[in-house]
mmCIF file of the N, C-alpha and C atoms, coordinates in Angstrom:
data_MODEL
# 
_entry.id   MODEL 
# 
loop_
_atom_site.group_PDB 
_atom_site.id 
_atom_site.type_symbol 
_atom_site.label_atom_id 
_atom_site.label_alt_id 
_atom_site.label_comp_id 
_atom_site.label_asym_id 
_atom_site.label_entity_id 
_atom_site.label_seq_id 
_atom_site.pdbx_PDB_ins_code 
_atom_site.Cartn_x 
_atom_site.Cartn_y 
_atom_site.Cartn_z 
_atom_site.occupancy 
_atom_site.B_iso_or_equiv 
_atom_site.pdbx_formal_charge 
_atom_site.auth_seq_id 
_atom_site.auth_comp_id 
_atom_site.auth_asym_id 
_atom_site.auth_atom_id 
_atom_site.pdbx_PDB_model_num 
ATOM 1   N N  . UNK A 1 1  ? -54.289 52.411 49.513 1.00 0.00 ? 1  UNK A N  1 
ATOM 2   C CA . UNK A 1 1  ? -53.524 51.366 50.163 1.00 0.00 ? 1  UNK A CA 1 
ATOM 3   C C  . UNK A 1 1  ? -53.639 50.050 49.384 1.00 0.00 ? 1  UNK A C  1 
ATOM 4   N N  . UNK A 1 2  ? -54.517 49.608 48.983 1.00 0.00 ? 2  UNK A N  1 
ATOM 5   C CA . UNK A 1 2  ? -55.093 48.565 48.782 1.00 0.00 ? 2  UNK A CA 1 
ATOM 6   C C  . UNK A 1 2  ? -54.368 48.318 46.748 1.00 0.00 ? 2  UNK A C  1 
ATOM 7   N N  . UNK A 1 3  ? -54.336 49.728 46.187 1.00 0.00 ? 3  UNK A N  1 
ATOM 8   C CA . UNK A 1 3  ? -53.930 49.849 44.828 1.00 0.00 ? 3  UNK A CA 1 
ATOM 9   C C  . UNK A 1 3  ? -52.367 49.910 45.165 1.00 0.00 ? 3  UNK A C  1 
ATOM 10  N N  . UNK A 1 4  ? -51.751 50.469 46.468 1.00 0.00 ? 4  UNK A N  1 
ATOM 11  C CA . UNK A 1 4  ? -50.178 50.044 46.434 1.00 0.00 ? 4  UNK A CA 1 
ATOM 12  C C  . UNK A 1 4  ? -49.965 48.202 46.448 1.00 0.00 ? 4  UNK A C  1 
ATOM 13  N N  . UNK A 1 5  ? -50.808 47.739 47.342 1.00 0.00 ? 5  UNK A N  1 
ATOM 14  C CA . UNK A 1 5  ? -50.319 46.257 47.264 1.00 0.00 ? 5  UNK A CA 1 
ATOM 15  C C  . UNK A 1 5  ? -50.826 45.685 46.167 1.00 0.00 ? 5  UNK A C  1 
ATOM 16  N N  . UNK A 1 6  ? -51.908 45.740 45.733 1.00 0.00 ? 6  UNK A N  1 
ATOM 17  C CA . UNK A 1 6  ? -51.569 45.203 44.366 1.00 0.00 ? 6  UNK A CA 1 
ATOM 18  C C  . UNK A 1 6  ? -50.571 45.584 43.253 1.00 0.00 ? 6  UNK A C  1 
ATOM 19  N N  . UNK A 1 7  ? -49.928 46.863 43.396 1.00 0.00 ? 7  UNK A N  1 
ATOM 20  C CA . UNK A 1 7  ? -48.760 47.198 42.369 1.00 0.00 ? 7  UNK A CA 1 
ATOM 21  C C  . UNK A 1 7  ? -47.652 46.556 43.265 1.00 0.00 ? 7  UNK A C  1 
ATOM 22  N N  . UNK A 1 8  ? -47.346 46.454 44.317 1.00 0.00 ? 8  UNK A N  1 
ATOM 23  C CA . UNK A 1 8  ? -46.162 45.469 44.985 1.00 0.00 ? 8  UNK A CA 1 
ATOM 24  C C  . UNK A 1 8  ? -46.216 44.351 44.204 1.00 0.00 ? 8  UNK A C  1 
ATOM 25  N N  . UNK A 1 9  ? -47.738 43.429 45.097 1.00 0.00 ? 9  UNK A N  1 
ATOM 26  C CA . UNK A 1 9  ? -47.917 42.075 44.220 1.00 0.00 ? 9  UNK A CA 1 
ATOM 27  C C  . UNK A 1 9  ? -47.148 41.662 42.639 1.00 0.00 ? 9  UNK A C  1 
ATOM 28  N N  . UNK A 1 10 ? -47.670 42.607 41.722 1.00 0.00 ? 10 UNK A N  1 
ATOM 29  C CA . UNK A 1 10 ? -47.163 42.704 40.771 1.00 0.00 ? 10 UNK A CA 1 
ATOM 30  C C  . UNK A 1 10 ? -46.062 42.542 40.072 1.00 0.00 ? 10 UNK A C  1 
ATOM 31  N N  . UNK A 1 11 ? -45.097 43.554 41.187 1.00 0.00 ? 11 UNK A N  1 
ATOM 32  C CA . UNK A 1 11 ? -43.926 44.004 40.567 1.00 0.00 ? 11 UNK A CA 1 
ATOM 33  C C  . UNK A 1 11 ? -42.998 42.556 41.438 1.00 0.00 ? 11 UNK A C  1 
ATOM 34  N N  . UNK A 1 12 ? -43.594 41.757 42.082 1.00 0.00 ? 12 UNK A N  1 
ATOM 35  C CA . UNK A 1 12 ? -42.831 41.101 43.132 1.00 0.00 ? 12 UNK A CA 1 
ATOM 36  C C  . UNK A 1 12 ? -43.212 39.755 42.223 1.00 0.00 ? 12 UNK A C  1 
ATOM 37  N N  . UNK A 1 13 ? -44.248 39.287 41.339 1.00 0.00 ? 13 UNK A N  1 
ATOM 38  C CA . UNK A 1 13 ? -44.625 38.819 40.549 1.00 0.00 ? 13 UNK A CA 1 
ATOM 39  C C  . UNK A 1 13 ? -44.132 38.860 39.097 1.00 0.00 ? 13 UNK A C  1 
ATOM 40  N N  . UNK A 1 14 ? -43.465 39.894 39.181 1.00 0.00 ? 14 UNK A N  1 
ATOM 41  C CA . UNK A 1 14 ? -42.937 39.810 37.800 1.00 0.00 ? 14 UNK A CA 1 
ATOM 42  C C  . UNK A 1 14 ? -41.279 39.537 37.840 1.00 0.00 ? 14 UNK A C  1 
ATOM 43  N N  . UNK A 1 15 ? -40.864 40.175 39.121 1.00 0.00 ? 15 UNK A N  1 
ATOM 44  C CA . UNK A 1 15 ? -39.255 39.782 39.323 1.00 0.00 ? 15 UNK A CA 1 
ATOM 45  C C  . UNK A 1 15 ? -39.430 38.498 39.184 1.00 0.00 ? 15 UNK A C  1 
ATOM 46  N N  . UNK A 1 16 ? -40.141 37.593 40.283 1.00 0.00 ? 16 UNK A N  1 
ATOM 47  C CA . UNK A 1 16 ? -40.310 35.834 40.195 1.00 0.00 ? 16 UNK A CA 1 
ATOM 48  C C  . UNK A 1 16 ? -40.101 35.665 39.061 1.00 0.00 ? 16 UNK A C  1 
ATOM 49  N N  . UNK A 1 17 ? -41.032 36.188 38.243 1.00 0.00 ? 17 UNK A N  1 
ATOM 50  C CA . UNK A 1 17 ? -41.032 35.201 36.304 1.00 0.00 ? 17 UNK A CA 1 
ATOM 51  C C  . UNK A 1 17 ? -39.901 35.561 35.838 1.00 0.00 ? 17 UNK A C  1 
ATOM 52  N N  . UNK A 1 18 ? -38.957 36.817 35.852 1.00 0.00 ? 18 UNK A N  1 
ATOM 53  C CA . UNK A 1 18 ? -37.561 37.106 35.481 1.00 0.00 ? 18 UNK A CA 1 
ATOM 54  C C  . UNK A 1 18 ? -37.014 36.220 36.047 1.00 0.00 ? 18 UNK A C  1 
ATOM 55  N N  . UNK A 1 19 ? -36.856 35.949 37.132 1.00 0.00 ? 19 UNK A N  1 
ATOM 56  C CA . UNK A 1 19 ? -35.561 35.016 38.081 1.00 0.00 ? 19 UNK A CA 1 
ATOM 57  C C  . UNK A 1 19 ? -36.145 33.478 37.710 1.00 0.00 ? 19 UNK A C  1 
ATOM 58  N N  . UNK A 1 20 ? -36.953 33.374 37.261 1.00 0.00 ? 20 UNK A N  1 
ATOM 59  C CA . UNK A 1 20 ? -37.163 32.169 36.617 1.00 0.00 ? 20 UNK A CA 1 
ATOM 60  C C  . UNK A 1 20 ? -37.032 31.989 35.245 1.00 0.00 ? 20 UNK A C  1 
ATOM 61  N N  . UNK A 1 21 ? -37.447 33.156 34.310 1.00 0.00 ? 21 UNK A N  1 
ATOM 62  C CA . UNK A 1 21 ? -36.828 32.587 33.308 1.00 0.00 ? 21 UNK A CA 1 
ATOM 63  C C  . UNK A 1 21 ? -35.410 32.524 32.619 1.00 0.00 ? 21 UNK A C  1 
ATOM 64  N N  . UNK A 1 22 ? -35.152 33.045 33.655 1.00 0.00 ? 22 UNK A N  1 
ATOM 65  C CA . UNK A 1 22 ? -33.082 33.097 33.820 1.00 0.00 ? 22 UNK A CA 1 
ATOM 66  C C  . UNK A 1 22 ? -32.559 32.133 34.046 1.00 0.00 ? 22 UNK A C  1 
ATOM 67  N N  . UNK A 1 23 ? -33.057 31.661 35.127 1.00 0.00 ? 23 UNK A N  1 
ATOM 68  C CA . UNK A 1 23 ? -32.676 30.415 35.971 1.00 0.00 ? 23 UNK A CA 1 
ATOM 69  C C  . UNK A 1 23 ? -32.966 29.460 35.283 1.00 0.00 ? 23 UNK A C  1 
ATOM 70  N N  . UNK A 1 24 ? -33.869 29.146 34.019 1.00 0.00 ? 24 UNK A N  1 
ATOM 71  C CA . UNK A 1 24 ? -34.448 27.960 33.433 1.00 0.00 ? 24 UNK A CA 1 
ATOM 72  C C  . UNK A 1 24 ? -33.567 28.192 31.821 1.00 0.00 ? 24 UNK A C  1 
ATOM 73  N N  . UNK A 1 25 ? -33.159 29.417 31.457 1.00 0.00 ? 25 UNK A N  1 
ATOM 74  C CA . UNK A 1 25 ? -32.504 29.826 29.931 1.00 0.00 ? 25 UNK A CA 1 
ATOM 75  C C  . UNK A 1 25 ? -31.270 28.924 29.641 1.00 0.00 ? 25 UNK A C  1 
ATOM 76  N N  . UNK A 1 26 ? -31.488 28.085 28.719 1.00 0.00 ? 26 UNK A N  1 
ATOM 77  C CA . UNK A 1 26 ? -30.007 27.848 28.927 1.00 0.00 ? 26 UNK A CA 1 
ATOM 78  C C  . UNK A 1 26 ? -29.073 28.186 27.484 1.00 0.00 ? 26 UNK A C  1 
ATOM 79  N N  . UNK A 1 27 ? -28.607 29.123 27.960 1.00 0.00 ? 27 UNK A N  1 
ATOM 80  C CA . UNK A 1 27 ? -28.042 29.654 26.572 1.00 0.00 ? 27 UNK A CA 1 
ATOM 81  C C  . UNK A 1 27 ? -26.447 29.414 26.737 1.00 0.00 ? 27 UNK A C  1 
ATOM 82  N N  . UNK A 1 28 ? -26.205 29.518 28.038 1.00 0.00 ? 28 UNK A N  1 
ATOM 83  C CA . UNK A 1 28 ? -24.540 29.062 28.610 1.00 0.00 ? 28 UNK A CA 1 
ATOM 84  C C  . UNK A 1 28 ? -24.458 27.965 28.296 1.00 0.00 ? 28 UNK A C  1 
ATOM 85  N N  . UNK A 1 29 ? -25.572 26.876 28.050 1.00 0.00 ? 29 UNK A N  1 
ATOM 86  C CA . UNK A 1 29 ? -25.211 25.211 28.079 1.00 0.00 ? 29 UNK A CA 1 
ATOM 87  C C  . UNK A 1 29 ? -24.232 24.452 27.061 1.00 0.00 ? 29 UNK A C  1 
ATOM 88  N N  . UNK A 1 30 ? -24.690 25.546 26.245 1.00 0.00 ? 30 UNK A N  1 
ATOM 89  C CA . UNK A 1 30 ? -23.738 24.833 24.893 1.00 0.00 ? 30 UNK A CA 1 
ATOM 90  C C  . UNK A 1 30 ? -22.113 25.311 24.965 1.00 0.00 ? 30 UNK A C  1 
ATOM 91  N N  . UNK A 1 31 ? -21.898 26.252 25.717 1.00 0.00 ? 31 UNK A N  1 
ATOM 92  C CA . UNK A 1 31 ? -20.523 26.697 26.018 1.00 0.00 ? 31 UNK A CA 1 
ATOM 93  C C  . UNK A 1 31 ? -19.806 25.935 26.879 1.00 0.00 ? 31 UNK A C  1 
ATOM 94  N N  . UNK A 1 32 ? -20.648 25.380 27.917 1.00 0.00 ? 32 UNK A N  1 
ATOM 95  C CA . UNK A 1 32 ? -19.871 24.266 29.071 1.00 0.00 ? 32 UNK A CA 1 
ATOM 96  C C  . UNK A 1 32 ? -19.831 23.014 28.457 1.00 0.00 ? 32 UNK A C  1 
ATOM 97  N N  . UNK A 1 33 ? -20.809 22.503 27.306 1.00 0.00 ? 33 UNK A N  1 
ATOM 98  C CA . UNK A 1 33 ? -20.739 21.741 27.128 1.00 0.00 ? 33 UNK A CA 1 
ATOM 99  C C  . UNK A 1 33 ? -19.484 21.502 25.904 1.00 0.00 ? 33 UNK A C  1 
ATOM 100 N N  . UNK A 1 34 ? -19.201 22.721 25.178 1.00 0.00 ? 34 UNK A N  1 
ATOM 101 C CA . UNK A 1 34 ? -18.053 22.540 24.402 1.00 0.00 ? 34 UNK A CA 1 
ATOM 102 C C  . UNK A 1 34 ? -16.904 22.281 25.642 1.00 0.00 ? 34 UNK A C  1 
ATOM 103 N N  . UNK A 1 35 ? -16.678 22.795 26.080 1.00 0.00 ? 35 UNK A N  1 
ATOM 104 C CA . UNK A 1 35 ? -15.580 23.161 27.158 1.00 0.00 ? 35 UNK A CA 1 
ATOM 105 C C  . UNK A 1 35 ? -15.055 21.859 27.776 1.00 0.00 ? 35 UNK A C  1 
ATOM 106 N N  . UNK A 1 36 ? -16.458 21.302 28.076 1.00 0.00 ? 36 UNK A N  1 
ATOM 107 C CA . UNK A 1 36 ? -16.149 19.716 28.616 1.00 0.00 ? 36 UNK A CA 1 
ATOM 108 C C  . UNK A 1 36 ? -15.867 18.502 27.190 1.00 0.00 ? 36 UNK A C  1 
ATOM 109 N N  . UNK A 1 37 ? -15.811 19.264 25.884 1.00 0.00 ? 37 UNK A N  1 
ATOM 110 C CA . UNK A 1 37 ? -15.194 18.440 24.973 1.00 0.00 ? 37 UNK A CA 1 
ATOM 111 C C  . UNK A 1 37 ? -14.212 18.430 24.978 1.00 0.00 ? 37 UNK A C  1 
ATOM 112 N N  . UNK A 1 38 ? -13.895 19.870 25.200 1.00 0.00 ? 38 UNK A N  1 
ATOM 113 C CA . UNK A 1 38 ? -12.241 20.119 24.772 1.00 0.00 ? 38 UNK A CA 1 
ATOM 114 C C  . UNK A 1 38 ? -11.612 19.658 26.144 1.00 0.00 ? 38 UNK A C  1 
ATOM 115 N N  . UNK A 1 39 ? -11.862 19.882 26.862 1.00 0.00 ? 39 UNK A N  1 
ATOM 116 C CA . UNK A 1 39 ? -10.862 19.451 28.118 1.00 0.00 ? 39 UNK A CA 1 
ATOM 117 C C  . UNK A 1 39 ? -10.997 17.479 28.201 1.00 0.00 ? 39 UNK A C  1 
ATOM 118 N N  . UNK A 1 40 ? -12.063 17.075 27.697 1.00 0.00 ? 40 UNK A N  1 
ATOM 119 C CA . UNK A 1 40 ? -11.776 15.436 27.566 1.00 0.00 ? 40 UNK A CA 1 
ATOM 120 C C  . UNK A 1 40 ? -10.904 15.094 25.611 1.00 0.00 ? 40 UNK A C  1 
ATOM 121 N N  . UNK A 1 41 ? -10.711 15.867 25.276 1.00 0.00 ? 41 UNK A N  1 
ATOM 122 C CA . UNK A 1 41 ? -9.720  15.921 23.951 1.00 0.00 ? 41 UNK A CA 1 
ATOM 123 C C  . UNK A 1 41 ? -8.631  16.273 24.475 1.00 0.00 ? 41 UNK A C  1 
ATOM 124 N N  . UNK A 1 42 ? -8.445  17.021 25.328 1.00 0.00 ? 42 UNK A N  1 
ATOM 125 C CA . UNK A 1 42 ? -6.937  17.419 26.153 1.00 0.00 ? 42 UNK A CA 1 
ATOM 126 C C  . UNK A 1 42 ? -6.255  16.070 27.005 1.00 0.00 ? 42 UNK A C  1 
ATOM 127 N N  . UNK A 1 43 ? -7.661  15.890 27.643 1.00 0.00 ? 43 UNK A N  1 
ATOM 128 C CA . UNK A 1 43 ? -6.772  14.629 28.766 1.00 0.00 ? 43 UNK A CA 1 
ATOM 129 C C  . UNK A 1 43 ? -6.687  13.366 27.472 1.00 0.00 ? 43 UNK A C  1 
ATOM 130 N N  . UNK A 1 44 ? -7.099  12.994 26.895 1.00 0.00 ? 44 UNK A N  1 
ATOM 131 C CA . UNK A 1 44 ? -7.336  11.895 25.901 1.00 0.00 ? 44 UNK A CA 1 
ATOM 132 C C  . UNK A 1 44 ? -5.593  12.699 25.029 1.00 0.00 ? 44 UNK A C  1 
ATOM 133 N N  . UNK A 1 45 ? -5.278  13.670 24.672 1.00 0.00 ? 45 UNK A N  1 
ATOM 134 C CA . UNK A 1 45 ? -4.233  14.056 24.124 1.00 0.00 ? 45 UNK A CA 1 
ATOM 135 C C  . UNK A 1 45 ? -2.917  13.859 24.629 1.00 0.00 ? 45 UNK A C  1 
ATOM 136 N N  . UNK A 1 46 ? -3.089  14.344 26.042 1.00 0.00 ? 46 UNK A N  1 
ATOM 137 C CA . UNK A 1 46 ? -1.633  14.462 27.342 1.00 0.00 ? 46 UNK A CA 1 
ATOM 138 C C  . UNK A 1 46 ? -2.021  13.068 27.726 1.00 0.00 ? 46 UNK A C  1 
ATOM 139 N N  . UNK A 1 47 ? -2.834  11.843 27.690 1.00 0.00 ? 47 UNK A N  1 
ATOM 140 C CA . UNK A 1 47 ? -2.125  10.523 27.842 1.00 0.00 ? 47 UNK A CA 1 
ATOM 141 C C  . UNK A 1 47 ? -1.958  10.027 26.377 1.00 0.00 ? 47 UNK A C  1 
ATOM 142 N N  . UNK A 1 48 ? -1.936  10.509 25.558 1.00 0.00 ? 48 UNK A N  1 
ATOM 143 C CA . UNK A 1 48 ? -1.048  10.067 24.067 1.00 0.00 ? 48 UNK A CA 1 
ATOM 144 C C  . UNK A 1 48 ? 0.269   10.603 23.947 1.00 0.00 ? 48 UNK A C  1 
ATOM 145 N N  . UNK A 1 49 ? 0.578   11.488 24.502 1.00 0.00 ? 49 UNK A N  1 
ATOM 146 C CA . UNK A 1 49 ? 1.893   11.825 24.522 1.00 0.00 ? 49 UNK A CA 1 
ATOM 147 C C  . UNK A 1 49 ? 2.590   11.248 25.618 1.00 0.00 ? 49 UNK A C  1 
ATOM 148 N N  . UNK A 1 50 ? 2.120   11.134 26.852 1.00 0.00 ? 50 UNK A N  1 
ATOM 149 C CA . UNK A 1 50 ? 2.653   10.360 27.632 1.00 0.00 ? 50 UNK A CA 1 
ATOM 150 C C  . UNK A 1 50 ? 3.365   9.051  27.409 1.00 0.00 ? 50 UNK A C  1 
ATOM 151 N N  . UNK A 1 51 ? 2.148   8.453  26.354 1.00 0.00 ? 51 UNK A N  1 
ATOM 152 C CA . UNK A 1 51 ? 2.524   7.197  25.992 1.00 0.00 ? 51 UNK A CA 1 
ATOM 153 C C  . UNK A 1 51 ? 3.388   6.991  25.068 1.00 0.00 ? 51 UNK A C  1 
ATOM 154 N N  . UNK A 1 52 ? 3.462   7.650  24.086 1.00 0.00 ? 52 UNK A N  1 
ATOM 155 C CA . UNK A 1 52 ? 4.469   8.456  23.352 1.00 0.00 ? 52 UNK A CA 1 
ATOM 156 C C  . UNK A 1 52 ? 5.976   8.456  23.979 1.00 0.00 ? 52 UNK A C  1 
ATOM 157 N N  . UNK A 1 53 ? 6.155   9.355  24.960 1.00 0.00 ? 53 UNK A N  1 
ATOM 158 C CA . UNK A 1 53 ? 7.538   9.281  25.165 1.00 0.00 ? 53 UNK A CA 1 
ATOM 159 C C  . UNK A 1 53 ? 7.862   8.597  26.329 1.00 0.00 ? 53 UNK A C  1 
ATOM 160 N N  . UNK A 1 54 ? 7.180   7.514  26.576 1.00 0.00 ? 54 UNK A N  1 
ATOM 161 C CA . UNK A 1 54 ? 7.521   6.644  27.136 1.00 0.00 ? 54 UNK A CA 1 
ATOM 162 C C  . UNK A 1 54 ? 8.123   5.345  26.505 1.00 0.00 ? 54 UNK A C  1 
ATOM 163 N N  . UNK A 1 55 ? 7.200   5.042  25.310 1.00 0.00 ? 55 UNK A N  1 
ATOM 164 C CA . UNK A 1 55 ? 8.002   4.089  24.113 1.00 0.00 ? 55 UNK A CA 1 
ATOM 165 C C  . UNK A 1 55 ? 8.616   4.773  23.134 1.00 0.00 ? 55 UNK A C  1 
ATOM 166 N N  . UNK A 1 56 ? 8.935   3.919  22.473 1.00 0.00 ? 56 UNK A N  1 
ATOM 167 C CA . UNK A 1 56 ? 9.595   4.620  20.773 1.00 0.00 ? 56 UNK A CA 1 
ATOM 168 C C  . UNK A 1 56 ? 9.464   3.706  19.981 1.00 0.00 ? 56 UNK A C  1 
ATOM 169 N N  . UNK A 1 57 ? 8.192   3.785  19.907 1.00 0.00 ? 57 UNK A N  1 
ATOM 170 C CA . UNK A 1 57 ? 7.164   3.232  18.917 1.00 0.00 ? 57 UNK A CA 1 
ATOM 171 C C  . UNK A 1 57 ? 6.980   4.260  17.829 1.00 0.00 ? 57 UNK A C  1 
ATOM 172 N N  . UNK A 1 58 ? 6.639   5.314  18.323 1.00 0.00 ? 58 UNK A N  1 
ATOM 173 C CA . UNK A 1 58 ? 6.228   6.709  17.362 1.00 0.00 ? 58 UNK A CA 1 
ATOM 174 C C  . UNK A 1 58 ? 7.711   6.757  16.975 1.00 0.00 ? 58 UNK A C  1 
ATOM 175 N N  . UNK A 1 59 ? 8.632   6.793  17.578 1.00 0.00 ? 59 UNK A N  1 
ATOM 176 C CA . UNK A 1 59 ? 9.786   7.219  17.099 1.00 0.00 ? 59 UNK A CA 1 
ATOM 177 C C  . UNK A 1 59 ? 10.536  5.797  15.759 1.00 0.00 ? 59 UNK A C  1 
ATOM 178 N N  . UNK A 1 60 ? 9.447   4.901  15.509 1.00 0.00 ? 60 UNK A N  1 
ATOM 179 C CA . UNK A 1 60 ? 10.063  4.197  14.971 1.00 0.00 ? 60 UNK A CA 1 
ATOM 180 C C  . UNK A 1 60 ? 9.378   3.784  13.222 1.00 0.00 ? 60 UNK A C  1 
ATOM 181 N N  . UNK A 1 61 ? 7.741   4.042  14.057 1.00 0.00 ? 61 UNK A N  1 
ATOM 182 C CA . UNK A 1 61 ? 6.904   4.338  13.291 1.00 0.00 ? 61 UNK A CA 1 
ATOM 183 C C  . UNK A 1 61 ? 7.892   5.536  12.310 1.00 0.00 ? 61 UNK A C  1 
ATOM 184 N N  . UNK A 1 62 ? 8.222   6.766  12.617 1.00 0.00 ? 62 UNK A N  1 
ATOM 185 C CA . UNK A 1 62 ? 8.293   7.887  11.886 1.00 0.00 ? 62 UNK A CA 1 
ATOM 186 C C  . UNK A 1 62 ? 9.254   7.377  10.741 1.00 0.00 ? 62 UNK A C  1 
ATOM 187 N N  . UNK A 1 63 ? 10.520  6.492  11.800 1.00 0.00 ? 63 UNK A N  1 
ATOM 188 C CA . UNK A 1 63 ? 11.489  6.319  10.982 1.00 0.00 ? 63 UNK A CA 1 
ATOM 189 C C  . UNK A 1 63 ? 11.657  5.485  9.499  1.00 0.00 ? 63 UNK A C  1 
ATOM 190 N N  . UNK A 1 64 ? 10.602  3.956  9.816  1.00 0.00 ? 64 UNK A N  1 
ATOM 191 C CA . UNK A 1 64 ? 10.575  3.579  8.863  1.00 0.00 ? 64 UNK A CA 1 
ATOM 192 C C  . UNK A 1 64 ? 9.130   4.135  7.220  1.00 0.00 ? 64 UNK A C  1 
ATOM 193 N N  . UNK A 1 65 ? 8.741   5.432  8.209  1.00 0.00 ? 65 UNK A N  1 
ATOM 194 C CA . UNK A 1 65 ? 7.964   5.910  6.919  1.00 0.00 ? 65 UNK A CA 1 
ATOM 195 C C  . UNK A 1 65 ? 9.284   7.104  5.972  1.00 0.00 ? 65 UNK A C  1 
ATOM 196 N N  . UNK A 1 66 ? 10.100  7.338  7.118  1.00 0.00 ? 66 UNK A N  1 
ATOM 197 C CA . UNK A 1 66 ? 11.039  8.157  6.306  1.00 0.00 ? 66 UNK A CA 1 
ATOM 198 C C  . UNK A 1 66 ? 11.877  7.625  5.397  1.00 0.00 ? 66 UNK A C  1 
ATOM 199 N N  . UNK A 1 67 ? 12.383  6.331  5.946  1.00 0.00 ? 67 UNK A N  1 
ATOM 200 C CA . UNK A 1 67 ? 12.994  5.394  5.115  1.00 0.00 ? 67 UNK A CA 1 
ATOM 201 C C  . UNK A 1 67 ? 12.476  5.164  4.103  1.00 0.00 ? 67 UNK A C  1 
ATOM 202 N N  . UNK A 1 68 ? 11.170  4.721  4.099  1.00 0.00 ? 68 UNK A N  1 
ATOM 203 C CA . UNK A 1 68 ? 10.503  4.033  2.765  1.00 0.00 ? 68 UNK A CA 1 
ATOM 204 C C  . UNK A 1 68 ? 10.594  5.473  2.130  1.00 0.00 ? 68 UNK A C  1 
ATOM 205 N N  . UNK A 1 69 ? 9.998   6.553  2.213  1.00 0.00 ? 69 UNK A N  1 
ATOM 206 C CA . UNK A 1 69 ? 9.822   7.410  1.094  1.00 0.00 ? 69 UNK A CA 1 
ATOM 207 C C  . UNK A 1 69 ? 11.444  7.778  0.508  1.00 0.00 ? 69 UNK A C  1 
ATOM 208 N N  . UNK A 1 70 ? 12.232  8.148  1.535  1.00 0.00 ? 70 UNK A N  1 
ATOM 209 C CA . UNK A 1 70 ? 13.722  8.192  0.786  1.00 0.00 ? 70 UNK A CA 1 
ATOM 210 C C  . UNK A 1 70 ? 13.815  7.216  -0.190 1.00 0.00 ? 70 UNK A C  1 
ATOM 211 N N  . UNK A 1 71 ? 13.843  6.011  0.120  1.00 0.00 ? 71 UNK A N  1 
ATOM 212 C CA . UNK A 1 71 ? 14.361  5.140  -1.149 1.00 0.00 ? 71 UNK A CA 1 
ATOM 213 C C  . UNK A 1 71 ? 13.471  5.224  -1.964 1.00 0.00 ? 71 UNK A C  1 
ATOM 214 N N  . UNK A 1 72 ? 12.517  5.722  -1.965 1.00 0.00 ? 72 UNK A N  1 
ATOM 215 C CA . UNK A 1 72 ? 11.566  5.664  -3.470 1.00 0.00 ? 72 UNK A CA 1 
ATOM 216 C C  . UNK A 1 72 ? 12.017  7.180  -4.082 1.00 0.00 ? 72 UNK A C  1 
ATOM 217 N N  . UNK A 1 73 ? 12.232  7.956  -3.560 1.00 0.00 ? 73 UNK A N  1 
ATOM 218 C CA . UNK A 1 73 ? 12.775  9.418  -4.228 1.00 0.00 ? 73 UNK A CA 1 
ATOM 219 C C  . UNK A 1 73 ? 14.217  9.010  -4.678 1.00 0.00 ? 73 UNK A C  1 
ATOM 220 N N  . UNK A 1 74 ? 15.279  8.498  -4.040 1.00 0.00 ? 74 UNK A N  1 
ATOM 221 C CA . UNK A 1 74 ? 16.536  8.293  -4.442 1.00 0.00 ? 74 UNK A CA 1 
ATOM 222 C C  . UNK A 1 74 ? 16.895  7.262  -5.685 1.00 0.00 ? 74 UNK A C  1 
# 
């Protein structure tokens, strides 16, 4: 009797240190933490385009770089 509860103890002792050293691993961290780059590069992206086609600034920007290089090729 006495050699079953100490093999319980044990085995109930050793799940604990598994479920703890799981719970403490952080091997996922660096994956959420990319994830939360890319999704603040996304929102930082979709309000540049927003802003974008709301002016035509970019659209003017483009034009006078097209201009200048035409007349230097022509």
């Amino acid at each position: 009797m006495l050699r079953t509860l100490v093999s319980l103890q044990v085995v109930a002792l050793s799940a604990s240190d598994r479920i703890r050293r799981r719970l403490s691993a952080d091997g996922g961290q660096s994956t959420a933490e990319y994830a939360l780059v890319l999704l603040g590069a996304a929102g930082v992206a979709l309000l540049l385009v927003a802003w974008a086609t709301k002016t035509d600034k970019v659209t003017r920007l483009l034009n006078s770089v097209l201009d200048q290089v035409l007349s230097r090729v022509t």
